[in-house]
C-alpha positions as semicolon CSV with decimal commas, in nm:
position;residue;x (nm);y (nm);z (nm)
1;X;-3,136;-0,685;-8,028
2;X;-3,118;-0,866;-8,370
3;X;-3,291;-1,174;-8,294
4;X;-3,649;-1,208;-8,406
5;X;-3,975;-1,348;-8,209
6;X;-4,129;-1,659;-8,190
7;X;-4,495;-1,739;-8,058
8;X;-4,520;-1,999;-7,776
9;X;-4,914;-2,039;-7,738
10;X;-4,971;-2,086;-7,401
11;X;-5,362;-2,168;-7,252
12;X;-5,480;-1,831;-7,443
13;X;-5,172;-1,628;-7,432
14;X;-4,934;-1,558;-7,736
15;X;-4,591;-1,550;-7,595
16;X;-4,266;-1,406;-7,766
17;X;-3,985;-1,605;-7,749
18;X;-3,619;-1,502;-7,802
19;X;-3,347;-1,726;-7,910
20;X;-3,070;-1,605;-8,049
21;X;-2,991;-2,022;-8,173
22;X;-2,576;-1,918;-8,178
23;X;-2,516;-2,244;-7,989
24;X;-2,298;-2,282;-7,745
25;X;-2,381;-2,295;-7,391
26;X;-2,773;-2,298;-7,303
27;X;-2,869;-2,009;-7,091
28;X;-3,228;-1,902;-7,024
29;X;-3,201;-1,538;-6,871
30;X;-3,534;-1,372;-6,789
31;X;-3,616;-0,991;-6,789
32;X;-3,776;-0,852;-6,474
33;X;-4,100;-0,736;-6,335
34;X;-4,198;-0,520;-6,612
35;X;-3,931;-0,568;-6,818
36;X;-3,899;-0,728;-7,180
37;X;-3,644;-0,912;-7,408
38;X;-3,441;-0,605;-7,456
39;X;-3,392;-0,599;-7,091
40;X;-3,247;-0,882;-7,052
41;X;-3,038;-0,854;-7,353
42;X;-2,907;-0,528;-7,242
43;X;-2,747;-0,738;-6,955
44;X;-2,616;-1,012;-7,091
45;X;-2,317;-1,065;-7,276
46;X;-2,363;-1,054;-7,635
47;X;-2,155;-1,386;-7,752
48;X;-2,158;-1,711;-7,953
49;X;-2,035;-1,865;-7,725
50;X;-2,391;-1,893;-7,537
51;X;-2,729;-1,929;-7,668
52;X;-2,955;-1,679;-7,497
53;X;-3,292;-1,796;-7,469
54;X;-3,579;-1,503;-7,277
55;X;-3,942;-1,556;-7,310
56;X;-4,110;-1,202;-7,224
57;X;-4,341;-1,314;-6,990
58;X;-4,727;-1,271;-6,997
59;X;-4,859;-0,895;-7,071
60;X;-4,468;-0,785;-7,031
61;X;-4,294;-0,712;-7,353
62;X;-4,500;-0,789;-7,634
63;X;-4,674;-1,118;-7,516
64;X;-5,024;-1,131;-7,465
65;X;-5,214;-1,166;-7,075
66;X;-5,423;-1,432;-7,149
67;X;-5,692;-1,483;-6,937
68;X;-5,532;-1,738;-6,679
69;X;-5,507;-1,634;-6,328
70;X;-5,422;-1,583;-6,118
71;X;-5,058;-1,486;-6,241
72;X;-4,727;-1,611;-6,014
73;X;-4,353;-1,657;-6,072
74;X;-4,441;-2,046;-6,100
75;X;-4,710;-1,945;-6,387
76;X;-4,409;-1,764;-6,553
77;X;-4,135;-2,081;-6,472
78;X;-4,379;-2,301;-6,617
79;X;-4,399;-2,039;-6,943
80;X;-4,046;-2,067;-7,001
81;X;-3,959;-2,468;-6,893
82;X;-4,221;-2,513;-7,187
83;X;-4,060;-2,248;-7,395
84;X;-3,715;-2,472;-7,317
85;X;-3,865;-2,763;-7,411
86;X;-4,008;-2,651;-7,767
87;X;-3,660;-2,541;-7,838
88;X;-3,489;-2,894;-7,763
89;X;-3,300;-2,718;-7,446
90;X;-3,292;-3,033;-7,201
91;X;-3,025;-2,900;-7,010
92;X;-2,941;-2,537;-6,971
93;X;-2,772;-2,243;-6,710
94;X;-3,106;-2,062;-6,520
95;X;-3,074;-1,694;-6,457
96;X;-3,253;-1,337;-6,487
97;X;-3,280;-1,015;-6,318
98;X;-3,520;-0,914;-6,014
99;X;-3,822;-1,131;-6,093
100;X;-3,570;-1,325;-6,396
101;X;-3,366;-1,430;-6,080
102;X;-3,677;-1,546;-5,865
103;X;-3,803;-1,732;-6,176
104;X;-3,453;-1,914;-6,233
105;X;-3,446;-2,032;-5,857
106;X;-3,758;-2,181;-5,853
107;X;-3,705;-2,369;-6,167
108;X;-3,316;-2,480;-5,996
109;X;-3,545;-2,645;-5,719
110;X;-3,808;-2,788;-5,911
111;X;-3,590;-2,910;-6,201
112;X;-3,250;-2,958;-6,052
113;X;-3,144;-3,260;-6,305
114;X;-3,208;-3,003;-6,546
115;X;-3,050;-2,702;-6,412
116;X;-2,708;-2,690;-6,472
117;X;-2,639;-2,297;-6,272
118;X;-2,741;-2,019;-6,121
119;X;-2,718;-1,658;-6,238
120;X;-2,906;-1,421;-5,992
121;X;-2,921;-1,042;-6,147
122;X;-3,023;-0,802;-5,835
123;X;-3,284;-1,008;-5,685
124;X;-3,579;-0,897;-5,519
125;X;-3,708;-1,206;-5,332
126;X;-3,506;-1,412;-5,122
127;X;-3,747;-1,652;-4,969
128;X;-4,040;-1,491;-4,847
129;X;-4,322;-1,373;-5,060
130;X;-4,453;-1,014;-5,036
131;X;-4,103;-0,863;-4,973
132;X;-4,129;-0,558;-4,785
133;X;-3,909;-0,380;-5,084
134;X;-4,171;-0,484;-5,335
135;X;-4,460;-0,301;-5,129
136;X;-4,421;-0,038;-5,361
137;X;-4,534;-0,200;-5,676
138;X;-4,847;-0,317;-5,464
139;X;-4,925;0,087;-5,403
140;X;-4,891;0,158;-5,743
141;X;-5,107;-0,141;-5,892
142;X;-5,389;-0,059;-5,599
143;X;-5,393;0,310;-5,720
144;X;-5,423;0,230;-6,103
145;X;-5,636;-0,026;-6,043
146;X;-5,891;0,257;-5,834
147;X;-5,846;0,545;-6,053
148;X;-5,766;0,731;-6,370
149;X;-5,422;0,718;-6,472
150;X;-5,376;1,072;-6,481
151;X;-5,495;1,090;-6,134
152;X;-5,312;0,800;-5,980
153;X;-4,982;0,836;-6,147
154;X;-5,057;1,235;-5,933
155;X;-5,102;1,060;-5,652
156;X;-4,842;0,802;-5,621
157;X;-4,601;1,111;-5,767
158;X;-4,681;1,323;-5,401
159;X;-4,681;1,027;-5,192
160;X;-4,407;0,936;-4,937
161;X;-4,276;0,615;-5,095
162;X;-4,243;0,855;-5,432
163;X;-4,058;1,116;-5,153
164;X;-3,833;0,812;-5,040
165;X;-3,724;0,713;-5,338
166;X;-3,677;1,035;-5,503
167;X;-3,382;1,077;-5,281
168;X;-3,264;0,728;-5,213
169;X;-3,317;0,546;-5,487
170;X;-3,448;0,741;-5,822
171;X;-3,368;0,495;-6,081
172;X;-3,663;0,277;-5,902
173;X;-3,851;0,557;-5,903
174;X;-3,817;0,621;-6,251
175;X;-3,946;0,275;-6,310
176;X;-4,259;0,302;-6,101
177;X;-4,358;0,614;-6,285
178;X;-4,313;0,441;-6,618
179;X;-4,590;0,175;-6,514
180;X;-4,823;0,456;-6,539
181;X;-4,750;0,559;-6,899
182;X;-4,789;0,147;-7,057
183;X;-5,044;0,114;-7,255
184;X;-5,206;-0,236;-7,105
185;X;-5,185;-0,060;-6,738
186;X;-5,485;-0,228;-6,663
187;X;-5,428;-0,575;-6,656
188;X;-5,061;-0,490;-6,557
189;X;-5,182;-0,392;-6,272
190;X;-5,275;-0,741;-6,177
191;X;-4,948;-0,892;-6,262
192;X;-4,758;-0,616;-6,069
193;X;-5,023;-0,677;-5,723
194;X;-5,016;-1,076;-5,792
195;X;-4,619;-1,064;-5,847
196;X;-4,536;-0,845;-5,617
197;X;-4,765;-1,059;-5,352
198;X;-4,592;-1,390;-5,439
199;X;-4,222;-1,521;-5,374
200;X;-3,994;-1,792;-5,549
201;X;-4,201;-2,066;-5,362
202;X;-3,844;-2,189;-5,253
203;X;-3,710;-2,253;-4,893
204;X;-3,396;-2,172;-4,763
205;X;-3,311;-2,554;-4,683
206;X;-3,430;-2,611;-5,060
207;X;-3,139;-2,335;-5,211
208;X;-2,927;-2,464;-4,981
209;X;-2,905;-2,823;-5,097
210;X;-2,854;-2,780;-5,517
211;X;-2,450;-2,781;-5,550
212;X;-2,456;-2,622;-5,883
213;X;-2,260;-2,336;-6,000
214;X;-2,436;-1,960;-5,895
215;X;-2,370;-1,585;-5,891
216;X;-2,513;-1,332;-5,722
217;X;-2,473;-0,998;-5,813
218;X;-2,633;-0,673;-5,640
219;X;-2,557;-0,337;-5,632
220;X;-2,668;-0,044;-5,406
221;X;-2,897;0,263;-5,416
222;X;-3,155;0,026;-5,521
223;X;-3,418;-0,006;-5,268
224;X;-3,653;-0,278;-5,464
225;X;-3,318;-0,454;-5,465
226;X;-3,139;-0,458;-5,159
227;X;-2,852;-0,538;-5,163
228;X;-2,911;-0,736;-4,822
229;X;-3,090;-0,963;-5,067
230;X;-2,859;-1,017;-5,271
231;X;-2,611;-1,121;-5,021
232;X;-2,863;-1,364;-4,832
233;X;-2,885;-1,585;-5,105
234;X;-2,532;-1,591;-5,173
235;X;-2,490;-1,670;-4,842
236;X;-2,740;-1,982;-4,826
237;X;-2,628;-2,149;-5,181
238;X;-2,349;-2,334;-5,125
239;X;-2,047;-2,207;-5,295
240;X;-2,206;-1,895;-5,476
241;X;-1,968;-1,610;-5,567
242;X;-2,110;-1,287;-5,515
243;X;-2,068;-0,962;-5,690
244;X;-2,105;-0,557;-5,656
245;X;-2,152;-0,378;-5,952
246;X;-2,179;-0,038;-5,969
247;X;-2,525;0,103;-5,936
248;X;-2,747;0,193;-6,208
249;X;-2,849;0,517;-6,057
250;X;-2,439;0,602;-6,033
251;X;-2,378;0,496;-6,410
252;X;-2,654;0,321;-6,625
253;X;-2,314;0,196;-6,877
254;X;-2,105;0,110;-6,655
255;X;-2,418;-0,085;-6,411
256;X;-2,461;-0,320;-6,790
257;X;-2,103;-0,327;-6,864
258;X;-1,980;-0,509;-6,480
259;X;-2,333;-0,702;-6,527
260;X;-2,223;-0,825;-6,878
261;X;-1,854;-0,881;-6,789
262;X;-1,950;-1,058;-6,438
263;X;-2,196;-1,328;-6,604
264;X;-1,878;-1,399;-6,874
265;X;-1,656;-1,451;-6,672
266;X;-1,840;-1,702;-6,461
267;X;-1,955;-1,869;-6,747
268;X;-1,650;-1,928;-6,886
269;X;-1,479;-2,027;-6,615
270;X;-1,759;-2,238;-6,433
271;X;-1,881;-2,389;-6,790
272;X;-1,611;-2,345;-7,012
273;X;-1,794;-2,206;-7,301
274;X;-1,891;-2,623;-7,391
275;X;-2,239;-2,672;-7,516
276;X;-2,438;-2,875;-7,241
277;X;-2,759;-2,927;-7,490
């Protein structure tokens, strides 16, 4: 990735920060549930002419848990407006992927004088909390949470969500398996059941009234990211442009490459590369 860490303390949690300082146009982009800094790197398009700022979020990448709970997507917004605000980013472009996008909405309707767009990578939530699609991360948080690892990752392996998305959706699947193998399962457990629980805390009239620039972009075969989704909150932001990409279980390159190519083109033509800092 080529940009190193720095440590936000937050309450009792170390946080790693990534900014890549090029200048440019602001843009926080968060990783998703799970995810880390390379994540969201991996998406976005590698230019000076933005500066990418991600803040893995609490026991995700290599920041610590702490021992504040319970943990929620405003938690996390609140992490990275203060990470914004230690780096002297006043104004800056909001975006992510899956939980990245639900983080970036709720901080466009809490802070709209200092959200300046939208970029909205395969979103999970749209407005409700506990999302039917992100049921699964509740199953597999209850069953590490009850047994040994061995035994639950078993478990989860011969269930029928496992049988569901083995044929309709085996990138996610691949995901869900990984939670298994981390090495702080434990208490990312409770972040997956707490997460997975919660919702942007913003209403539909609420994402309807910000006229700011947005994207949405979804892509199918993806069943913790339907592409129904997607398309609803294109459809309630006024003005959004949407976007199909092709889907990571078709062509993990080519998914990153349209991903990386989509948010550069809107950026340049919505922002025109000028630094809004």
């Amino acid at each position: 990735m080529g940009v190193a860490p720095t440590i936000l303390l937050r309450d009792d949690a170390a946080l790693r920060v990534f900014d890549t300082g090029q200048g440019g146009l602001p843009v926080i982009f968060q990783h998703g549930l799970g995810g880390d800094a390379t994540q969201a790197a991996q998406n976005f398009p590698d230019s000076p002419s933005y500066r990418r700022l991600t803040v893995e979020c609490r026991a995700q990448g290599g920041s610590d848990a702490g021992t504040t709970r319970p943990f929620s997507i405003a938690m996390f917004a609140d992490d990275v407006l203060a990470a914004a605000d230690a780096a002297g980013l006043d104004r800056f472009v909001a975006g992510g992927i899956s939980m990245g996008a639900a983080i970036a909405l709720q901080l466009a309707a809490r802070y709209p004088d200092r959200v300046l767009g939208l970029v909205l990578v395969r979103p999970a939530w749209a407005f409700d909390a506990a999302p039917q699609n992100m049921r699964p991360y509740v199953e597999v948080a209850e069953l590490i949470r009850n047994r040994p690892l061995d035994e639950a990752r078993d478990a989860f392996a011969a269930s029928a969500t496992a049988a569901r998305f083995r044929t309709e959706a085996p990138d996610n699947l691949a995901s869900l398996l990984g939670f298994f193998a981390r090495d702080n399962a434990a208490v990312f457990a409770e972040v997956m059941q707490a997460i997975a629980n919660d919702g942007p805390g913003v209403t539909r009239a609420e994402a309807a009234a910000p006229a700011i620039p947005t994207v949405v972009i979804g892509s199918c075969i993806d069943l913790v990211h339907p592409m129904a989704t997607a398309r609803s909150l294109a459809g309630v932001i006024p003005n959004a442009a949407f976007a199909e990409v092709t889907p990571k279980a078709t062509d993990k390159e080519r998914h990153f490459a349209e991903i990386r190519a989509t948010i550069g083109s809107f950026l340049k033509d919505r922002f025109n590369n000028q630094d809004q800092s």
